[in-house]
Residue frames relative to the residue before (quaternion, step in Angstrom):
aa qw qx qy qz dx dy dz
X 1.0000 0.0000 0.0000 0.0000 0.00 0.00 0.00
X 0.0345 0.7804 -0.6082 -0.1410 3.60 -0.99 0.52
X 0.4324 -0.6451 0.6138 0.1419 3.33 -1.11 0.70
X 0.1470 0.7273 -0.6698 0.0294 4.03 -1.18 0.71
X 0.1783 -0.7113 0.6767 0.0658 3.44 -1.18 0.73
X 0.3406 0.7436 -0.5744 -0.0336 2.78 -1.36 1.01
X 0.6204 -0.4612 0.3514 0.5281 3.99 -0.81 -0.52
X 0.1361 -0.7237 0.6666 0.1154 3.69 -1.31 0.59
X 0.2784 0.8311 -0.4526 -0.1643 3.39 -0.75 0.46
X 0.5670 -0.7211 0.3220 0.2342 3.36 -0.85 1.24
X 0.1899 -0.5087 0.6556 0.5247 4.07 -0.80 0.07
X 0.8672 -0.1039 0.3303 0.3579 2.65 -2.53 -0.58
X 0.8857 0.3880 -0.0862 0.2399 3.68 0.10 -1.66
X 0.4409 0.6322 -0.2366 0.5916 3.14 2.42 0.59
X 0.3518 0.8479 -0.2758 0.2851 3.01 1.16 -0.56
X 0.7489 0.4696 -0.0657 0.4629 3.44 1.17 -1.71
X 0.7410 0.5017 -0.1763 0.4100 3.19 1.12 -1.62
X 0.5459 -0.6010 0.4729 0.3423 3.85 -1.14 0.90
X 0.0055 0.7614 -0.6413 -0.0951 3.95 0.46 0.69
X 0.7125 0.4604 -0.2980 0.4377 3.74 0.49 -1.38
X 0.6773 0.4391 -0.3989 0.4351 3.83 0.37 -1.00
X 0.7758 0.3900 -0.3556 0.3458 3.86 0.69 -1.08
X 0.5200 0.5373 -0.4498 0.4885 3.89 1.82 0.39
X 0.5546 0.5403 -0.4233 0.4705 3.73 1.39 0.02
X 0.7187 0.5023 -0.1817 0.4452 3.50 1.14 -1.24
X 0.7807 0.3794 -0.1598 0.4702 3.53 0.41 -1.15
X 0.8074 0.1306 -0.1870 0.5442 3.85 0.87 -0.17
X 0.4900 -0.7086 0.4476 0.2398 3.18 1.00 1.48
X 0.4286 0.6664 -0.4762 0.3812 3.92 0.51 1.63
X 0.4874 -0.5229 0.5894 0.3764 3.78 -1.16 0.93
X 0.0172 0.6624 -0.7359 -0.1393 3.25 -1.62 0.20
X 0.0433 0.7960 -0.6035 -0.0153 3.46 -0.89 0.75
X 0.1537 0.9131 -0.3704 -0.0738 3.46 -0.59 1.10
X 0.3225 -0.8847 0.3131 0.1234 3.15 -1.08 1.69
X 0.7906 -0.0498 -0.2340 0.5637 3.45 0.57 1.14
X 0.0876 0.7738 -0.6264 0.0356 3.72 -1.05 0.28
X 0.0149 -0.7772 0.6256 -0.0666 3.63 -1.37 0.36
X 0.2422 -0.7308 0.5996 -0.2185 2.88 -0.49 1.85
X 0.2437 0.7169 -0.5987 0.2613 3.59 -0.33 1.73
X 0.7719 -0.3538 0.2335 0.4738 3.36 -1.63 -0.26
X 0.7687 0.2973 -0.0344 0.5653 3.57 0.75 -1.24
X 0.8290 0.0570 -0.1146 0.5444 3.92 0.57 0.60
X 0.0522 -0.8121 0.5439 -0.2047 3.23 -1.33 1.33
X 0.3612 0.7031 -0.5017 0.3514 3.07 0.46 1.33
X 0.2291 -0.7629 0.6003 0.0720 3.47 -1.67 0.20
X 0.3333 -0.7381 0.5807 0.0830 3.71 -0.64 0.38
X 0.0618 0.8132 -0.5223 0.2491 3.31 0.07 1.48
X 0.0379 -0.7022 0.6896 0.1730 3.30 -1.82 0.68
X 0.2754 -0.6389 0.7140 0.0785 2.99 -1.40 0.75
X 0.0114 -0.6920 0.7181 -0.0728 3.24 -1.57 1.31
X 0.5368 0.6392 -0.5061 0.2172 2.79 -1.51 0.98
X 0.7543 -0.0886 0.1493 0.6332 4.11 -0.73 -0.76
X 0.4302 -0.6551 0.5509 0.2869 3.38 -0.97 0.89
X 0.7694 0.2360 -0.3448 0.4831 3.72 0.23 -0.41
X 0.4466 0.5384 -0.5106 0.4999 3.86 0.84 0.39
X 0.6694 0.2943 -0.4929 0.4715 3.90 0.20 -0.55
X 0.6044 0.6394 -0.3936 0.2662 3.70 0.89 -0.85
X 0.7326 0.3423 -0.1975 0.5542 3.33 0.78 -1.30
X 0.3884 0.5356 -0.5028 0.5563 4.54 1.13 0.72
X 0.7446 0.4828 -0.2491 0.3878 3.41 0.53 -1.16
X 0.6316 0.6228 -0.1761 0.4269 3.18 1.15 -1.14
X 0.5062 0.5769 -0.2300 0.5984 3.39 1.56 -1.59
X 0.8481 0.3957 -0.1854 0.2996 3.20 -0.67 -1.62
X 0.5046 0.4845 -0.2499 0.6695 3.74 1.69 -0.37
X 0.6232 0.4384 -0.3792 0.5251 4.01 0.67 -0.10
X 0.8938 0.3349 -0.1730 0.2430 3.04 0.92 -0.58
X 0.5717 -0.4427 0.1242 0.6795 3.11 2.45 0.83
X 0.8180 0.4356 -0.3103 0.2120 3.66 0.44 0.17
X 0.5477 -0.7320 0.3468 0.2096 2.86 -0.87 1.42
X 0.1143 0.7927 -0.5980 0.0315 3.55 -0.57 1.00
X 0.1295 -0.6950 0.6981 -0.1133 3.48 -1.29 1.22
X 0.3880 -0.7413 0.5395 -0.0945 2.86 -0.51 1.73
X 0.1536 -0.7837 0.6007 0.0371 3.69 -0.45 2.16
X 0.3742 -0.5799 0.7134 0.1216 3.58 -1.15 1.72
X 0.0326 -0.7477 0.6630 -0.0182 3.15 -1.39 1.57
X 0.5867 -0.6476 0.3551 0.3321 3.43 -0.64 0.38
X 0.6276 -0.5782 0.4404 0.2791 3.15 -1.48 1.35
X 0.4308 -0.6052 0.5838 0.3276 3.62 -1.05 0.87
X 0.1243 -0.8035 0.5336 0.2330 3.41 -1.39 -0.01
């Protein structure tokens, strides 16, 4: 299993649609998400995804087809 955090952010007209539940459903992936903020002038969240390494790839890939911006947050290597 691999696990990646990063930021999603949504335009205006995304707003409605289940983007995160259909990356839980359709690429068979945890989503856990650890902060987010949904206002007039900004819309993002901060999500990890766990699971198949090419499943989060091809979510990311999706969810980026479908106008969202995702930027992937490099966390440090346990030691």
């Amino acid at each position: 299993m691999t696990q990646k955090q990063m930021m999603l952010t949504f335009p205006e007209e995304l707003l409605r649609e289940p983007i995160i539940y259909n990356l839980g459903q359709q690429f068979r992936l945890v989503t856990n998400i650890h902060r987010a903020d949904i206002a007039e002038d900004r819309r993002w969240v901060i999500l990890e995804l766990e699971g198949d390494e090419r499943n989060i790839e091809d979510g990311i890939a999706w969810a980026t087809s479908r106008g969202v911006r995702v930027d992937i947050i490099e966390t440090p290597a346990d030691d």
